[in-house]
Backbone as a printed PyTorch tensor [residue, N CA C, xyz], in Angstrom:
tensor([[[ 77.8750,  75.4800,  -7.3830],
         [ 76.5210,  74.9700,  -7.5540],
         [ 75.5550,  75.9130,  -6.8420]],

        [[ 74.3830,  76.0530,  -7.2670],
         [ 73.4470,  76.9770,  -6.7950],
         [ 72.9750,  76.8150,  -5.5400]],

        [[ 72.6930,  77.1750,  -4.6890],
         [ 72.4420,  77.4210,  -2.9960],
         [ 71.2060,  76.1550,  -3.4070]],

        [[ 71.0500,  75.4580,  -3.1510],
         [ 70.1070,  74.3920,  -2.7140],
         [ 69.6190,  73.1450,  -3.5560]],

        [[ 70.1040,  73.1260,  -4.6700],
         [ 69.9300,  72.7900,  -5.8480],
         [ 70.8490,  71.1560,  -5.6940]],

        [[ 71.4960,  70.6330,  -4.8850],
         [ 71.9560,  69.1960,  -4.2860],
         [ 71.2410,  68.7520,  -3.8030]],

        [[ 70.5360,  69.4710,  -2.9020],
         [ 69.4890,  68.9510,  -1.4270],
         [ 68.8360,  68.4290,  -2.9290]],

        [[ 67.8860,  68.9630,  -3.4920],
         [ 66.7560,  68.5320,  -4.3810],
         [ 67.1420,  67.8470,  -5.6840]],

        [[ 68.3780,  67.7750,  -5.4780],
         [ 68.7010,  66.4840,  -6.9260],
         [ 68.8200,  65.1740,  -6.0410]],

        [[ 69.2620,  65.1310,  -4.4170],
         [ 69.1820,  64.1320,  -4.2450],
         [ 67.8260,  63.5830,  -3.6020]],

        [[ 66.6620,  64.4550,  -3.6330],
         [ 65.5660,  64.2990,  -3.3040],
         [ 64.7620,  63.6600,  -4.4790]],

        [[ 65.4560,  63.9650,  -5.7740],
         [ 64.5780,  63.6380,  -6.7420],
         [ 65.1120,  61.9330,  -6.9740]],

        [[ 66.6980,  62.0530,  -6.7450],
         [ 67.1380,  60.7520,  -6.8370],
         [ 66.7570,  59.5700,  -6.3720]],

        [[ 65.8840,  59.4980,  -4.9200],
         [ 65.2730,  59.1110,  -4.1070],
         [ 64.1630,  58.1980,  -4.2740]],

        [[ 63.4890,  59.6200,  -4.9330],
         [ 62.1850,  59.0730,  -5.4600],
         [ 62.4340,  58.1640,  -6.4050]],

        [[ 63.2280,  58.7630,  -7.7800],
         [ 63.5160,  57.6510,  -8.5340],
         [ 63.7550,  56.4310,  -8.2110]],

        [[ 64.6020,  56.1590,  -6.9720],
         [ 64.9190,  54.5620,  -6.3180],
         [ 63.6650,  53.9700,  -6.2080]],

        [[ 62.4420,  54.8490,  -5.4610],
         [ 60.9170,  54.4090,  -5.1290],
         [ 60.2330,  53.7510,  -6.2090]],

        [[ 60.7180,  55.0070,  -7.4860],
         [ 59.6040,  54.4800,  -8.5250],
         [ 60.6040,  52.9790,  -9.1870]],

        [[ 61.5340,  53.1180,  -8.9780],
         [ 61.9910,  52.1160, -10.3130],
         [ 61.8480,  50.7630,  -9.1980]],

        [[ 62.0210,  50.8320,  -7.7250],
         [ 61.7060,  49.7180,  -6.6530],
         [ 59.8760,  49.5270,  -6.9410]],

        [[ 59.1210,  50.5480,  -7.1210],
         [ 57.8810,  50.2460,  -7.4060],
         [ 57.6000,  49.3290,  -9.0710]],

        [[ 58.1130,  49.7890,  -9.4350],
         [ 58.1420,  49.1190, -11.5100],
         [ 57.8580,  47.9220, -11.0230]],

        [[ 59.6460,  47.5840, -10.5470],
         [ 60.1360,  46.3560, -10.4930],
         [ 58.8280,  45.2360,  -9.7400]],

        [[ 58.4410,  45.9270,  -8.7260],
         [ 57.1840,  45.5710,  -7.6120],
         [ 56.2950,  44.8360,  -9.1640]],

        [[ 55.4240,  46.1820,  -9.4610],
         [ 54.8520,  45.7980, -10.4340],
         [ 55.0850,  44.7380, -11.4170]],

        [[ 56.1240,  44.8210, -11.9810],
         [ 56.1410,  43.6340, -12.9700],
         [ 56.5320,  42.2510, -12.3620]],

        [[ 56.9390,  42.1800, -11.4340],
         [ 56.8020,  41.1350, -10.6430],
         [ 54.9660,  40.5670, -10.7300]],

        [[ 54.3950,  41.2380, -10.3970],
         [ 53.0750,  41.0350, -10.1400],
         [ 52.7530,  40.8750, -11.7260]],

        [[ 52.6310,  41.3720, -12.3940],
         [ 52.6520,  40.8410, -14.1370],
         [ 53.1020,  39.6810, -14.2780]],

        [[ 53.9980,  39.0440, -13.9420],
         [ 54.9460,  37.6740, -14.4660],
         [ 53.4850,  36.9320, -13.9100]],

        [[ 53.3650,  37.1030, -12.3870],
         [ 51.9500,  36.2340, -12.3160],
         [ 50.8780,  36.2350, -12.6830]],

        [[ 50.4800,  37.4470, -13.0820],
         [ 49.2660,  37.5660, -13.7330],
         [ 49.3160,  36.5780, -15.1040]],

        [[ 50.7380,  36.5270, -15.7800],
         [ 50.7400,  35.7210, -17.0680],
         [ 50.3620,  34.5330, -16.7810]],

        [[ 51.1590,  33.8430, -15.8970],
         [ 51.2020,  32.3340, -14.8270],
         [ 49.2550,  32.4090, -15.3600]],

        [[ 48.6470,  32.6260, -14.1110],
         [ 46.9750,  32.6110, -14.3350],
         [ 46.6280,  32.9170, -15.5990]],

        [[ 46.9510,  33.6010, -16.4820],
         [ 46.6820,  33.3070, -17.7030],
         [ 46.8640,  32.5130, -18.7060]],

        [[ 48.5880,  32.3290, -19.0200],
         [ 48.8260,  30.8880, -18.8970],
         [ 47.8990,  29.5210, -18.8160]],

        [[ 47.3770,  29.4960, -17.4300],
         [ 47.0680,  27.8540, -16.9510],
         [ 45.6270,  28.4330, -17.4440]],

        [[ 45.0510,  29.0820, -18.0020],
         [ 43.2080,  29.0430, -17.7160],
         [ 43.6690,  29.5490, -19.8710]],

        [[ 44.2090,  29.6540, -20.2150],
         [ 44.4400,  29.9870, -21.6690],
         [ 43.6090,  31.4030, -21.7750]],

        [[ 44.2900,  32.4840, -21.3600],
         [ 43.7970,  33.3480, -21.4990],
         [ 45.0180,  34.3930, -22.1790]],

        [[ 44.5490,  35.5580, -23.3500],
         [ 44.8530,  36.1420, -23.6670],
         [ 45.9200,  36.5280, -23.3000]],

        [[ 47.4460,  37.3170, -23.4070],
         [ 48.2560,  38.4320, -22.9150],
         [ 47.4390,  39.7690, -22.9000]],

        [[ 47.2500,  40.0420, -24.1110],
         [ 46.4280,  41.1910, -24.4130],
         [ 44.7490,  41.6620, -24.2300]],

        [[ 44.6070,  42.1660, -23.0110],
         [ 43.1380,  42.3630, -22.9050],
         [ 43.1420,  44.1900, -22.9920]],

        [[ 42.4400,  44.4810, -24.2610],
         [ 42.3100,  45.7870, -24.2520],
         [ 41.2080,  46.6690, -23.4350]],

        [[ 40.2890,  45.6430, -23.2310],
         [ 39.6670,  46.7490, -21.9510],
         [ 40.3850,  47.0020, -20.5110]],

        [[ 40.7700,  46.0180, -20.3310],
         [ 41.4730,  46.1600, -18.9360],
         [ 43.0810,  47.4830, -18.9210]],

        [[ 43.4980,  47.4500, -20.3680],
         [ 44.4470,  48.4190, -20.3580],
         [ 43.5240,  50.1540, -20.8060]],

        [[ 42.3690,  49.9450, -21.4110],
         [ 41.4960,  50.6970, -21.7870],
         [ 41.4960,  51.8340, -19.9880]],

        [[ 40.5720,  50.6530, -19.1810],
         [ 40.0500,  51.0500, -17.9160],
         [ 41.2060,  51.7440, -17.5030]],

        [[ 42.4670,  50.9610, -17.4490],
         [ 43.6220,  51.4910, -16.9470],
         [ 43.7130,  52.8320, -16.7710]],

        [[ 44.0600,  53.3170, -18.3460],
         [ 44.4090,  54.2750, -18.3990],
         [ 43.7840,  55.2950, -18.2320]],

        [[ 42.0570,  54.9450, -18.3830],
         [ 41.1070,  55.8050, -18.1510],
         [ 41.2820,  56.6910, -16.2910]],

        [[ 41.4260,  55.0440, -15.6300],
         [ 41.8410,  55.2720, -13.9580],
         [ 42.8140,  56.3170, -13.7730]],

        [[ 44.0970,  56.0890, -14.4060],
         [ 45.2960,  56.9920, -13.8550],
         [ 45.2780,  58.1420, -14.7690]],

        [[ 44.9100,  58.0300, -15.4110],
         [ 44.6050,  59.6140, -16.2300],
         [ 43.5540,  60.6640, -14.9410]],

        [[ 42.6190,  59.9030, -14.8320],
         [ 41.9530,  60.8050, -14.3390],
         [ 42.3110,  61.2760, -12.7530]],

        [[ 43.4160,  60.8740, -12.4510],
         [ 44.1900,  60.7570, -11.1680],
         [ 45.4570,  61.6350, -11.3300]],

        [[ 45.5260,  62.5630, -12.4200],
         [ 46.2630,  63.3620, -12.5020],
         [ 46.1380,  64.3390, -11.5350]],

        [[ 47.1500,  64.8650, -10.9030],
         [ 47.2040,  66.3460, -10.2900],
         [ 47.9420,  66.7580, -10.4310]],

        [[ 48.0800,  68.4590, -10.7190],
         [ 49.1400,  69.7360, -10.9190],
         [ 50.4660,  69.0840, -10.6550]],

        [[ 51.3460,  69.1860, -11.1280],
         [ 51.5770,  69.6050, -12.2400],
         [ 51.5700,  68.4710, -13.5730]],

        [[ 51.6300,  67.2070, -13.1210],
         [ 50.6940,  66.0890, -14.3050],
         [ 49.4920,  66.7170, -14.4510]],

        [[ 49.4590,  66.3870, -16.1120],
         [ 48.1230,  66.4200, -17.3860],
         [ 48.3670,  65.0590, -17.2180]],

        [[ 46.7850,  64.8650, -17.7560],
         [ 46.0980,  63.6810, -17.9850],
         [ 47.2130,  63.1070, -19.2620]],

        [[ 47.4470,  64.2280, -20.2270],
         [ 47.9640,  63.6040, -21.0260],
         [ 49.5320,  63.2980, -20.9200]],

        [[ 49.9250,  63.7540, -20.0510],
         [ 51.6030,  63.0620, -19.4210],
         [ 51.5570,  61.5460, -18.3900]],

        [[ 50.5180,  61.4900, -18.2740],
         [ 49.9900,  60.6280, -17.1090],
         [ 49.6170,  59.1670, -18.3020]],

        [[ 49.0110,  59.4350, -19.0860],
         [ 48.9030,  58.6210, -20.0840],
         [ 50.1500,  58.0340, -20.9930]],

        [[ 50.8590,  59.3280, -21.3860],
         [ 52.4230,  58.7560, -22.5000],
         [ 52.6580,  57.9580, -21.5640]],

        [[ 52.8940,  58.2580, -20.2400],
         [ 53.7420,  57.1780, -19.2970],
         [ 53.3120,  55.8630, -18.8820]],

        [[ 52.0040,  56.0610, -18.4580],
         [ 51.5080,  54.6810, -18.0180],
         [ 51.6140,  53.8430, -20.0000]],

        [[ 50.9890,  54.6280, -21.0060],
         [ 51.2370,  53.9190, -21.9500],
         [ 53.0490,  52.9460, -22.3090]],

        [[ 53.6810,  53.6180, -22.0100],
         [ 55.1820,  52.7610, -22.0490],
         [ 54.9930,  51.7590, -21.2020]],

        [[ 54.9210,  51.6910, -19.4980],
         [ 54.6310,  50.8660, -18.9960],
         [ 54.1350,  49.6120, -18.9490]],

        [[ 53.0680,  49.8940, -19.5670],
         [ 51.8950,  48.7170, -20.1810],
         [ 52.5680,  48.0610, -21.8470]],

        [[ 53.2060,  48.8340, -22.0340],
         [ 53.9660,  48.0580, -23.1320],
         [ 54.5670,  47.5910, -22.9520]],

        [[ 55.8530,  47.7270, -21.8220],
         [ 56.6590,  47.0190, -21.4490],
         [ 56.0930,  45.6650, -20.7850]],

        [[ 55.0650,  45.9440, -19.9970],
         [ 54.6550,  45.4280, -19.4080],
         [ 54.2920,  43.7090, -19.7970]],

        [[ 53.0540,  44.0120, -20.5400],
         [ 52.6240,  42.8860, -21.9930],
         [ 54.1420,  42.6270, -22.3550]],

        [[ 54.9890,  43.2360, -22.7950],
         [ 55.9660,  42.7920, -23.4020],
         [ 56.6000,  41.4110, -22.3310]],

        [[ 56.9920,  41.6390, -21.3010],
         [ 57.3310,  41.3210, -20.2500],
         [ 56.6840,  39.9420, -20.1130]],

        [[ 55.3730,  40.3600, -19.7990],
         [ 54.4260,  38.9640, -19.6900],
         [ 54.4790,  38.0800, -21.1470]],

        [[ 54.0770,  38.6030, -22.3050],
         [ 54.3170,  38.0230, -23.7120],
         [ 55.4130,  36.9120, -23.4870]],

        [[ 56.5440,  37.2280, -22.9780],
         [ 58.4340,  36.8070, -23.1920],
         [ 58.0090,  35.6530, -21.8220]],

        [[ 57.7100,  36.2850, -21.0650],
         [ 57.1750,  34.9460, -19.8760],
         [ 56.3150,  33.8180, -20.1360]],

        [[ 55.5360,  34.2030, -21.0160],
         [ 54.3050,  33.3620, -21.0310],
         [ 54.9800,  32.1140, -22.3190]],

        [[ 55.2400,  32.6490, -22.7310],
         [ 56.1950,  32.2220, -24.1500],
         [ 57.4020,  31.0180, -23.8810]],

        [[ 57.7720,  31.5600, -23.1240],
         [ 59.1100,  30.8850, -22.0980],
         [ 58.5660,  29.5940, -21.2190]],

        [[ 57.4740,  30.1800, -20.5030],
         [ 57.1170,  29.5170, -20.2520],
         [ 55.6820,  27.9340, -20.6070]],

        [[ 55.5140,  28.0110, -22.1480],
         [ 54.4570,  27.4040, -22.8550],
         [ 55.7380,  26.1200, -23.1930]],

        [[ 54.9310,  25.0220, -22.5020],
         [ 56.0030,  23.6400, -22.6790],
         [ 55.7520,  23.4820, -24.6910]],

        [[ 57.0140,  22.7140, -25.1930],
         [ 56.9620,  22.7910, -26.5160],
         [ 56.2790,  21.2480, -26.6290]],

        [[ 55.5710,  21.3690, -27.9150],
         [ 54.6870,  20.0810, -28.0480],
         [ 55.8780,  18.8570, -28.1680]],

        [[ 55.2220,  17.5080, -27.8320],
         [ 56.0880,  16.7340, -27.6630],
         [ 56.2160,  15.9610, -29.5350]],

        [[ 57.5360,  15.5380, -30.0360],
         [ 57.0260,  15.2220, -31.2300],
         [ 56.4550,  13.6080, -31.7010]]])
C-alpha cells in the first residue's frame, strides 16, 4: 500500500461516521418537524423553505465543493428527507373511524 494512503482512508472513514451520525441527527429532527405539521395540518411539502435551503448551502460552498455538488447532494437529502417525513406523517394520520 502506498506510504500514507491508510492514515487518510481511515480519516475519511471517520468523517463518514460524523456525517452519517449527523443525517441520522437530522432526520430525527424531520420526524418532528412532521409531528408539528401533522397537528396544525400543514403541508409535507413546502417549496420555498426547500427553495431557501438550497439557495443557503449552495452558497456555502468552499474549494473544493461547487455550488453545484453542494446542491445534487443536499437535493437527495431533502428527498429523502420529505420522503421520511411523508411515511411518518402517513403512519402516523389516525384512520377515520367507520
Amino acid at each position: 500500500m502506498a506510504p500514507g494512503l491508510q492514515k487518510l482512508r481511515e480519516a475519511i472513514d471517520q468523517i463518514d461516521r460524523q456525517i452519517v451520525e449527523l443525517l441520522a441527527e437530522r432526520l430525527r429532527l424531520v420526524i418532528k418537524v412532521g409531528e408539528i405539521k401533522l397537528a396544525h395540518q400543514l403541508a409535507v411539502y413546502d417549496p420555498n423553505r426547500e427553495r431557501e435551503l438550497i439557495e443557503r448551502v449552495t452558497s456555502a460552498a468552499t474549494d473544493p465543493l461547487t455550488p453545484g455538488m453542494v446542491q445534487r447532494i443536499f437535493e437527495c437529502i431533502i428527498r429523502e428527507s420529505r420522503n421520511l417525513e411523508q411515511k411518518h406523517v402517513t403512519d402516523s394520520t389516525p384512520l377515520p373511524k367507520p
